[in-house]
C-alpha positions in Angstrom: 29.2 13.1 14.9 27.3 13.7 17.8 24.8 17.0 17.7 26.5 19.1 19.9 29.4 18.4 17.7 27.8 19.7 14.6 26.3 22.6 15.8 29.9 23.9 17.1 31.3 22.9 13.2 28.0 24.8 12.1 28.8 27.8 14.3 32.8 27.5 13.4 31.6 27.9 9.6 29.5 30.5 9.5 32.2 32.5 12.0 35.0 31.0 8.7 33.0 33.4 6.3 30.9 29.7 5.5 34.4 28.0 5.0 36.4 25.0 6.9 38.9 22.8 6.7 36.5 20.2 6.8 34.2 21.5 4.1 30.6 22.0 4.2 29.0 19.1 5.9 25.3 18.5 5.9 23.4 16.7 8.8 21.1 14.6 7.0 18.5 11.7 8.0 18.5 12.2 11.4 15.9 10.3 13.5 14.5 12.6 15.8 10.9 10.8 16.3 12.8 7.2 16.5 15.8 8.8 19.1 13.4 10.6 20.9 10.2 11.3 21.9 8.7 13.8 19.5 5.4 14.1 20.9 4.2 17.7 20.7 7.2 18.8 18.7 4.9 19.1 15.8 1.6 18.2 14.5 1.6 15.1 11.7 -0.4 17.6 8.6 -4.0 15.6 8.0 -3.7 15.6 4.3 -0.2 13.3 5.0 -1.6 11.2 8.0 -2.3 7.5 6.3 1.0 6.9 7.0 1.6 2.7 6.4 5.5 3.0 6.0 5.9 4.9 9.5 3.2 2.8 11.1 4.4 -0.5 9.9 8.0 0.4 11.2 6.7 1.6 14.5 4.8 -1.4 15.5 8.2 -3.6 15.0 10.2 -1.1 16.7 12.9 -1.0 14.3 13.2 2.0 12.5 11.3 5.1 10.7 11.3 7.2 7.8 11.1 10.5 9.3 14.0 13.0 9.3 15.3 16.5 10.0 17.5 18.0 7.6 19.9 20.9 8.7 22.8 22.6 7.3 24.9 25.7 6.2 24.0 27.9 3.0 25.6 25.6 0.7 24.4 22.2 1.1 22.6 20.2 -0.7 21.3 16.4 -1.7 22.2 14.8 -5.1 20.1 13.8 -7.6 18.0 10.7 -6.5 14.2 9.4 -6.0 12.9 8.9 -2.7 13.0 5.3 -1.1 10.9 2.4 -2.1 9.2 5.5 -4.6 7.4 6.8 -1.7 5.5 9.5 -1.2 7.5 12.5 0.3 6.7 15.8 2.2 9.1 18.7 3.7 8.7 21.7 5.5 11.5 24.3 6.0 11.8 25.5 9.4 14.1 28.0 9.0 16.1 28.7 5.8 15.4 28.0 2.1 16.1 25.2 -0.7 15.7 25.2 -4.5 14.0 21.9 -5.8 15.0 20.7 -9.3 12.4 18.4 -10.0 12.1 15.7 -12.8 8.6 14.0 -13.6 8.9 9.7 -14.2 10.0 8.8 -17.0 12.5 12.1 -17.8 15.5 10.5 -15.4 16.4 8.4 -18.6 17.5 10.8 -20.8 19.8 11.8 -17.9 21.8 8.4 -18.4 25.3 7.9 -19.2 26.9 5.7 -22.1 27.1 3.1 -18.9 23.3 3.2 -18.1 24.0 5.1 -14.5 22.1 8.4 -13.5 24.2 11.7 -12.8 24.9 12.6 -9.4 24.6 16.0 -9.6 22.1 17.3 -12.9 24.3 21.3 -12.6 27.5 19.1 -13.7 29.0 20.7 -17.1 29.9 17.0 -17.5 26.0 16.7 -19.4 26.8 18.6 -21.9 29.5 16.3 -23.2 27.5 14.4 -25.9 29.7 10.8 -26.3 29.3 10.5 -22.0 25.7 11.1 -22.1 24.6 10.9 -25.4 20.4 11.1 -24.3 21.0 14.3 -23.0 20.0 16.7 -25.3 16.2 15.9 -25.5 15.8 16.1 -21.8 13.6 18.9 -21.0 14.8 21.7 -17.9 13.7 20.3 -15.0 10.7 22.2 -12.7 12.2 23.9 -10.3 10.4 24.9 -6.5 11.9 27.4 -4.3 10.6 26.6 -1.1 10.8 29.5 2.0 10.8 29.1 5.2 7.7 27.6 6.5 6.4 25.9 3.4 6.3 22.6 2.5 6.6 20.8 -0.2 4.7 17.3 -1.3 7.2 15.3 -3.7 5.4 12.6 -5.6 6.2 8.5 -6.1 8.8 8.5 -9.3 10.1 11.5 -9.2 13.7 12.5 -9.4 15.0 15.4 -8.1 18.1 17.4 -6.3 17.8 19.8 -3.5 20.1 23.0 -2.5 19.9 25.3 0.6 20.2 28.5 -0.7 20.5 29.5 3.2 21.3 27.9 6.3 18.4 25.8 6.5 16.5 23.0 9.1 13.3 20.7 7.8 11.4 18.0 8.5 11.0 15.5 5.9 9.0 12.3 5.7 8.5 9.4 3.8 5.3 7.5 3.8 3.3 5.1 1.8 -0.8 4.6 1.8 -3.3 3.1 -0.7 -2.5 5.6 -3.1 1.0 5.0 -4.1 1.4 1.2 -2.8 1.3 -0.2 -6.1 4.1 1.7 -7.1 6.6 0.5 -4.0 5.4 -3.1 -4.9 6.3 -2.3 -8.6 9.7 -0.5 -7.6 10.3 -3.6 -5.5 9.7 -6.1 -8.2 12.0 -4.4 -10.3 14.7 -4.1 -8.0 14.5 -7.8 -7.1 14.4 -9.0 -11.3 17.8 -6.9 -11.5 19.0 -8.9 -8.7 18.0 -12.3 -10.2 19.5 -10.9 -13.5 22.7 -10.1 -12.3 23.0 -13.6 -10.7 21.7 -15.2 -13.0 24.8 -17.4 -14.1 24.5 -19.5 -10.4 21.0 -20.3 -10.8 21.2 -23.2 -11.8 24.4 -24.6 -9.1 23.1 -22.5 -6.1 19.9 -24.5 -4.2 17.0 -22.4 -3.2 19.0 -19.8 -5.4 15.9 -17.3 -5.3 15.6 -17.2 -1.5 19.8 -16.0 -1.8 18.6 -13.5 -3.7 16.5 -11.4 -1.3 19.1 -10.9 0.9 21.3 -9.2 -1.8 18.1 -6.7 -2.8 18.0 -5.8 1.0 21.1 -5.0 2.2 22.2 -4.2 5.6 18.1 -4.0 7.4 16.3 -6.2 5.4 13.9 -3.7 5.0 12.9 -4.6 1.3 12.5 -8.2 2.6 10.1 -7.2 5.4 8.3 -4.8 3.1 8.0 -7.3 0.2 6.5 -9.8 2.5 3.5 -7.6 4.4 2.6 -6.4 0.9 2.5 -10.1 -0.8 -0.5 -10.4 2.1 -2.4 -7.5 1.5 -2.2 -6.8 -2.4 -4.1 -8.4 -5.1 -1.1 -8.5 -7.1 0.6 -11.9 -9.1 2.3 -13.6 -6.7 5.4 -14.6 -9.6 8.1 -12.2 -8.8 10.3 -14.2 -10.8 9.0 -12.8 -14.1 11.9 -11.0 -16.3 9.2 -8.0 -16.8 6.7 -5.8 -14.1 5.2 -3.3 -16.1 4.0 -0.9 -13.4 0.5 1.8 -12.9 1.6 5.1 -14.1 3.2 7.7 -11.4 0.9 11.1 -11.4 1.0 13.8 -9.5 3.2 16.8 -9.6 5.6 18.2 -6.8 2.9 20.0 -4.4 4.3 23.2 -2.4 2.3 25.3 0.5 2.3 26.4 3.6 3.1 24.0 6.6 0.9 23.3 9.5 
């Protein structure tokens, strides 16, 4: 849908008493910086400016992990931790959103019978015990309400789910630097063991079987691919991404919310 397209729907649905036929659609991960030039629309803050992910991705010419958000009161994202397990910032232009936030480790008891994470953590659907029998020990999550003009830092690991409690526009970025690197490379090695696991059967008819599997941990981009190769170069880690485990550092930090710049 092109912009001028979802400005009129916005318009149309606030005019509809915040109601249409086509429900409540959110704009999501649009590429200002990478469709246009962005220069001067605003200033990169210092404390988030190592910036390896977005740099990396700007010298190929590819792509970029930098977004703006906007939608009617309403909207929201589902439950979910950032790409790669990057590092994360947003700043609310106009509007406001209520984090619910989940530190590493805590998305587990959040598991169904099947082993797959909720799409939305406010379903009633937790509380039944046989489909998610972990539930109960899971601790309330921490939860942010961010104002217009604030931003919020959202650390590598951790879950979370986002609301606008009004109509709403931020910028959002993710980014990687020395400090959380070794937890992409981690996330990556487990992503690709899954992989290998799944396929695991056709190992041994399928020739240069481990090379097929890159492809499937990529997907449509080959970002992981690209990503997986740069950091083999720079990071003093073992070079065996075939093992079954990759135990990784320890995620710190704690959601981080302030003023923007």
């Amino acid at each position: 849908m092109p912009l001028r397209d979802y400005i009129s729907y916005w318009k149309e649905f606030i005019q509809g008493d915040y109601s249409s036929p086509r429900g409540c659609l959110y704009l999501k991960d649009w590429h200002l910086c990478r469709d246009f030039s962005a220069e001067g629309v605003f200033t990169l803050p210092v404390y988030f400016s190592s910036d390896w992910l977005n740099e990396y991705w700007d010298f190929l010419d590819v792509d970029d992990y930098r977004f703006i958000y906007m939608g009617p009161t309403g909207t929201w994202s589902p439950f979910h931790a950032d790409i790669f397990r990057s590092f994360s910032w947003s700043v609310n232009i106009c509007g406001r959103k209520k984090w619910l936030f989940f530190p590493p480790g805590q998305e587990e008891a959040l598991r169904d019978c099947y082993g797959g994470l909720p799409y939305d953590v406010t379903t009633p659907a937790l509380l039944d015990n046989h489909l998610h029998p972990k539930h109960q020990p899971c601790s309330p999550p921490l939860e942010v309400t961010q104002e217009a003009g604030e931003m919020v830092f959202v650390p590598s690991g951790w879950h979370h789910q986002v609301h606008n409690l009004d109509d709403t526009i931020s910028i959002n970025h993710n980014w990687v630097n020395g400090c959380n690197v070794a937890n992409m490379w981690h996330f990556l090695q487990q992503e690709l063991c899954a992989v290998q696991q799944e396929v695991s059967e056709w190992k041994d008819s399928m020739p240069d079987w481990h090379n097929h599997c890159q492809p499937l941990l990529s997907g449509p981009g080959h970002h992981e691919i690209l990503l997986r190769n740069q950091l083999r170069r720079i990071l003093p880690f073992p070079q065996d991404h075939r093992q079954k485990e990759a135990p990784g550092p320890n995620e710190r930090g704690r959601p981080w919310q302030g003023r923007g710049q």
